[in-house]
C-alpha positions in Angstrom: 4.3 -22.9 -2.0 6.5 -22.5 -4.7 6.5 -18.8 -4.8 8.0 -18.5 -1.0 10.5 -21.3 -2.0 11.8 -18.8 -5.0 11.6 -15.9 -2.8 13.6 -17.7 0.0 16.4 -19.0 -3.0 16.7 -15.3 -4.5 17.5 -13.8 -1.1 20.1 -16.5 -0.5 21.9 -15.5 -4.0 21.3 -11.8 -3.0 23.1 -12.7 0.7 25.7 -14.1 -1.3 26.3 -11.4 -4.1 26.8 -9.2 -1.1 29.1 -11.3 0.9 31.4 -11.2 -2.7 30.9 -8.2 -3.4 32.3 -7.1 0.6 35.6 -9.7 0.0 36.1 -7.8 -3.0 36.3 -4.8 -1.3 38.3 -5.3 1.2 40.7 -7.0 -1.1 41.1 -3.9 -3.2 41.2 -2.0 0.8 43.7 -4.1 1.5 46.0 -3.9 -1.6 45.8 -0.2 -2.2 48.2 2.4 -1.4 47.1 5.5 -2.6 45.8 7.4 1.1 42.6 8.8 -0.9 41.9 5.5 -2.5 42.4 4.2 1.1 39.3 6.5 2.6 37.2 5.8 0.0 37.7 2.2 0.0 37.2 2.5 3.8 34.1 4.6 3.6 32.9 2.0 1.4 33.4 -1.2 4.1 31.8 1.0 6.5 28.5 1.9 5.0 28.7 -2.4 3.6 29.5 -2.9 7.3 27.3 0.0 9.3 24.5 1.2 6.6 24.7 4.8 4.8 
């Protein structure tokens, strides 16, 4: 049992590295100015959001 249980806790901190690293994201999407920085910040969200 205790290998499922670690399994199960090191996909939770993965779910959670992700959902950081997406608000981080879209912080720096919202902040920025530069249009180009602007597209590739956005390109970014969408293949977090939609896949590659």
């Amino acid at each position: 049992m205790r290998p499922a249980s670690k399994s199960f806790e090191d996909g939770i901190e993965a779910d959670k590295r992700k959902q950081h690293e997406f608000f981080e994201l879209a912080e720096r999407f919202r902040r920025a100015s530069d249009p180009e920085e602007i597209m590739r910040l956005g390109d970014q969200l969408g293949c977090m959001i939609f896949g590659d």
